[in-house]
N, C-alpha and C positions, 0 to 999 in steps of 0.2 A: 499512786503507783504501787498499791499492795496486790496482792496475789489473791484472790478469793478464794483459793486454794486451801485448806488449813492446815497442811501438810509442808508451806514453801514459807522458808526465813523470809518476811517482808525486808531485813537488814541486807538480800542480795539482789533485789532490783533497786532498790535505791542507789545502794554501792554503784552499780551496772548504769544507771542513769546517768548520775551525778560525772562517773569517770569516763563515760563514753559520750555525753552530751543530748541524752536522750529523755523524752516525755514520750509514758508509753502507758498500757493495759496491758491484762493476762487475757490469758485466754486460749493457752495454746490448742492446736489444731493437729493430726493424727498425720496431714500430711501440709507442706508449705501451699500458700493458696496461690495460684498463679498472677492474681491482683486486687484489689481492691473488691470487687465484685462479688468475685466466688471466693473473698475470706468472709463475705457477710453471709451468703448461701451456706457453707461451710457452717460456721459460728450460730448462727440457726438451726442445722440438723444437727451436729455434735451437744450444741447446750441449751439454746431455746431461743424464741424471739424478742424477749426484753434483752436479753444481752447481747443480740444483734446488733439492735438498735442503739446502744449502747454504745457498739463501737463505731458505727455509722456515724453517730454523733462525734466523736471522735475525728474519726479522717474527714467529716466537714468543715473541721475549727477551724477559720482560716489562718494561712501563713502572719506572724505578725502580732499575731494573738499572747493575752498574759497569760500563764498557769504558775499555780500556785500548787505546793506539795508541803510536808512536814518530814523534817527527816529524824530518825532513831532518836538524836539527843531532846526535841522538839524544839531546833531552830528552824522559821521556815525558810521559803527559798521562793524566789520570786524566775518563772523563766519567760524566756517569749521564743515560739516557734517558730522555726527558721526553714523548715522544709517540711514533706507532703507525707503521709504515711505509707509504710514499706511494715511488710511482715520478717522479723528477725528468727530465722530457723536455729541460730547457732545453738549450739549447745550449753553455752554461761545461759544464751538467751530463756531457754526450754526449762534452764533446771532454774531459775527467776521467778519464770512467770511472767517474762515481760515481754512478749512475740509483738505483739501490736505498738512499730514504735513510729516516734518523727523527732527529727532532728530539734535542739533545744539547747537553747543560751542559756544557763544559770548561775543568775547571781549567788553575793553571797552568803552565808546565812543569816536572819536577823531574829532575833527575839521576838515575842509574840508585843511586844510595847511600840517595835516600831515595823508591825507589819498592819494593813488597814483590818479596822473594826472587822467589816464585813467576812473577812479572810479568817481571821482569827474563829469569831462564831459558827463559821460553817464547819472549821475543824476540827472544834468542842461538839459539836455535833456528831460528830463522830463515825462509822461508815465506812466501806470501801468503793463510794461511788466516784464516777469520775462526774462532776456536776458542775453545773453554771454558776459565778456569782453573780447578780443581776447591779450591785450598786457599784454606782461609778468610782467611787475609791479603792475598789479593790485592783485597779491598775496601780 
C-alpha cells in the first residue's frame, strides 16, 4: 500500500488504511473514473499498461481473500477483503496515494516470527508491488 510516487509519505496511506479499513493502490487519476472499467482505460493512458494491469489484478481479488502489508514499525498485518473496489477521490485519499481501494478487515499486528514464512520473504524482497503469494501458509 506504498505510493510509487516518490514524492508521497508511505506513513499516510498506511495511516489511511489501517483507520479507515481499507486495502488499496496508488495511482491517482486527473479525473474520478466513473467504474471499474474506465479507471483501467484511464490508468492506461495517464501511466501505462503494466500498471493497468496491475490494478485489474487488484479489483479481481476476490471478496474473502487474505492480504498481507508491513506497516512503518515493521509489524505485519494480516487482512481479508470484505467488499469490491471503488476509486476514493477524496482529498486525504489523493494526497496518500491510495485512490484504488476495497474495503478491509485488519488484524492485528504481529512480528515477522509469527507471520508465515512465505509472507515474510516476499517482503524482505522488497518492492512496491501489489503481488500474489502462491504458498498455502501465507493465509
Amino acid at each position: 500500500m506504498r505510493s510509487r510516487l516518490a514524492d508521497v509519505d508511505p506513513a499516510l496511506a498506511m495511516e489511511r488504511a489501517l483507520g479507515l479499513g481499507l486495502c488499496g493502490v496508488g495511482g491517482r487519476l486527473a479525473e474520478a473514473p466513473r467504474d471499474a472499467t474506465d479507471a483501467l482505460a484511464r490508468t492506461e493512458e495517464e501511466y501505462d499498461a503494466r500498471t493497468a494491469r496491475r490494478l485489474e489484478r487488484f479489483q479481481a481479488v476476490p471478496e474473502g481473500a487474505t492480504v498481507w502489508t508491513r506497516d512503518e514499525d515493521g509489524m505485519f498485518r494480516r487482512g481479508v477483503l470484505t467488499g469490491r473496489w471503488r476509486y476514493d477521490d477524496a482529498p486525504q485519499a489523493r494526497a496518500a496515494d491510495l485512490v484504488h481501494v476495497r474495503p478491509c478487515e485488519w488484524g492485528r499486528p504481529l512480528p515477522e516470527h509469527e507471520t508465515p514464512a512465505a509472507v515474510a520473504a516476499t517482503f524482505r524482497r522488497g518492492g512496491r508491488n501489489f503481488q500474489r503469494i502462491r504458498q498455502l501458509d501465507a493465509v
